[in-house]
C-alpha positions in Angstrom: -139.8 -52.0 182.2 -137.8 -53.7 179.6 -134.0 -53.4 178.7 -135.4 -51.4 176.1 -137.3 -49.2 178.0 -134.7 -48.4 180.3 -132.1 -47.5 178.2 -135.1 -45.3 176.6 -135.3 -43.8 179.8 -131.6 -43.1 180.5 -131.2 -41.5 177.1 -133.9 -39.3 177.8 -133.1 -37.8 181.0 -129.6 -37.7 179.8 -131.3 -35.6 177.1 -133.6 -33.4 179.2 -130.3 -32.5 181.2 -128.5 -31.5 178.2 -130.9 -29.7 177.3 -131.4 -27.8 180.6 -128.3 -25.4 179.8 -128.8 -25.1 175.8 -129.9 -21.9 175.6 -126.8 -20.6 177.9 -123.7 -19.1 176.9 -120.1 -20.1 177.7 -120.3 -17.7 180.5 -123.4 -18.2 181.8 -122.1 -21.8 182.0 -119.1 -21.1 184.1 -121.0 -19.0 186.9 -121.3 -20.5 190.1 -124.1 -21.0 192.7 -126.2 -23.6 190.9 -125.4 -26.4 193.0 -124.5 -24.7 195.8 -121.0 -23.3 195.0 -121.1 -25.5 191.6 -121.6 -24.0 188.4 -123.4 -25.7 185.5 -119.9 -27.0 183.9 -119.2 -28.0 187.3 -122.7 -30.1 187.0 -121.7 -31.6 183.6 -118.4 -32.5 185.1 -120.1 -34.1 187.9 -122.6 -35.5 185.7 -120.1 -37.4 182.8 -118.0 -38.4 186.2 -121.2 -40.6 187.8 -122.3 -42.1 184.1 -119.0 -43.5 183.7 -118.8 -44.6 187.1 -122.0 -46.8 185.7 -120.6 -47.7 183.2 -117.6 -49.6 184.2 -119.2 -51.5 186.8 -121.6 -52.2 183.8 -119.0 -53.3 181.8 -116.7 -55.3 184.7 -120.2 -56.6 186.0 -119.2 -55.7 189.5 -121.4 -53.7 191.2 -119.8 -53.0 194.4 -120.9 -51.6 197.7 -123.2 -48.9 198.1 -120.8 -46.1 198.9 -121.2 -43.9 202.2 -122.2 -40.4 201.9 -118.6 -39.5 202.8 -117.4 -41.7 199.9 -119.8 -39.9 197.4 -118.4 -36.2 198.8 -115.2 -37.0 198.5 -115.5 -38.8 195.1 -117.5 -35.6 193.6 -114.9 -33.4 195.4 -111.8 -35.0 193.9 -113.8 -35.1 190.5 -114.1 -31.0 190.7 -111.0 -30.6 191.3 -109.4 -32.9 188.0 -111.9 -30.7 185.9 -111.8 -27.1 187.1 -108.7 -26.1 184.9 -111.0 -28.1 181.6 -112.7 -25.2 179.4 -116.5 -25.5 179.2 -115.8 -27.2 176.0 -113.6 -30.5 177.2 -116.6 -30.6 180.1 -118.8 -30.9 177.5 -117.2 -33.3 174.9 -116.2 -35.8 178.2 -120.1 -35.3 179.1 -120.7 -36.5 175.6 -118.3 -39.3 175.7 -119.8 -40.3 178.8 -122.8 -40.5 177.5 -121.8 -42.8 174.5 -119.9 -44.8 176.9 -122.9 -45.7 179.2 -125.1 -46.1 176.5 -122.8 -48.9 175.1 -122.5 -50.4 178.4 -126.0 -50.9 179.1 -126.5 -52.2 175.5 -124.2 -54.9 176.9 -125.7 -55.5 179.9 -127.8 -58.4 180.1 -131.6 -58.4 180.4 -131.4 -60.1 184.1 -129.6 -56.1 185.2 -133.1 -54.4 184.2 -135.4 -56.2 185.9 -137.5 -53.8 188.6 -136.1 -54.1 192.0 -132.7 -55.7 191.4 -129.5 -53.9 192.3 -128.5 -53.5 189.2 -131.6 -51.8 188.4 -131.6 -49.6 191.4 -127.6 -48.8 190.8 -128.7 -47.8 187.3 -132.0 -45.7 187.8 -129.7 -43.4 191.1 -126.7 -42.9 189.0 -128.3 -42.1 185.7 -132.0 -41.5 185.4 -132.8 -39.8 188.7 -129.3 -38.2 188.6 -129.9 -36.3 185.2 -133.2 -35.4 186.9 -132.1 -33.9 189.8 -129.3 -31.9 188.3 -131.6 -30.5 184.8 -134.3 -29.8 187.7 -131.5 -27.1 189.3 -130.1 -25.8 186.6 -134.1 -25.0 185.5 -134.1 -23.1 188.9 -131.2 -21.2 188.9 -132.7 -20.1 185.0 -135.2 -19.2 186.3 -133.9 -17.6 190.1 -131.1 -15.6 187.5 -133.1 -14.9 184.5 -130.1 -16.3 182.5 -130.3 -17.6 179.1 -132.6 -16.8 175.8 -136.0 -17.0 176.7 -138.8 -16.6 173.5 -141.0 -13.1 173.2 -144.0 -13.4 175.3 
């Protein structure tokens, strides 16, 4: 895939994710047990938090180590915690900053960061792509598991 491509493919999945919790209200947003104790704005939180982690070593071109599994709970815990007092609505506009943010970091990226195998590449497709995956793919379950959310007549 091309620079082009990729970015094509972030934005997407990004999208899809968003687009997961649309038809939700404020409430429904704010009820936990969707990732595990997590609730949806506790997803978006988590969400904005790991683009922008991508997109400062994007932007500083310093990749870094691959961190530990203990590093990544600890990171996501301390990240719940600095947004649990946020209202659904600063969870969302930092999710949409985030999003901005990344996508002007990988504009400025060069070409050699998207090429299929390369760390870079991998660092990108985990934190982004198969991230906003994962987490649209639970919130579609827990929909579904709570009935939650407008749904069309059948």
């Amino acid at each position: 895939m091309s620079k082009s491509e990729v970015i094509a493919a972030v934005e997407d999945t990004w999208r899809a994710f968003r687009d997961s919790f649309e038809r939700l209200t404020t409430s429904d947003l704010e009820i936990s047990g969707v990732a595990g104790e997590w609730s949806i704005k506790d997803v978006v939180g988590h969400v904005a938090a790991w683009d922008l982690v991508l997109a400062r070593a994007l932007t500083t071109r310093e990749l870094g180590p691959e961190l530990s599994d203990r590093q990544v709970e600890a990171f996501n815990r301390q990240q719940s915690v600095r947004r649990a007092k946020k209202t659904v609505a600063e969870v969302l506009t930092e999710l949409e900053e985030a999003r901005r943010t990344l996508r002007d970091a990988l504009q400025s990226t060069p070409d050699g960061a998207f090429t299929k195998g390369s760390d870079w590449r991998s660092r990108i497709d985990t934190y982004s792509v198969f991230h906003h995956q994962e987490h649209a793919a639970e919130i579609k379950i827990w929909i579904d598991r709570t009935n939650r959310g407008w749904r069309p007549a059948p």
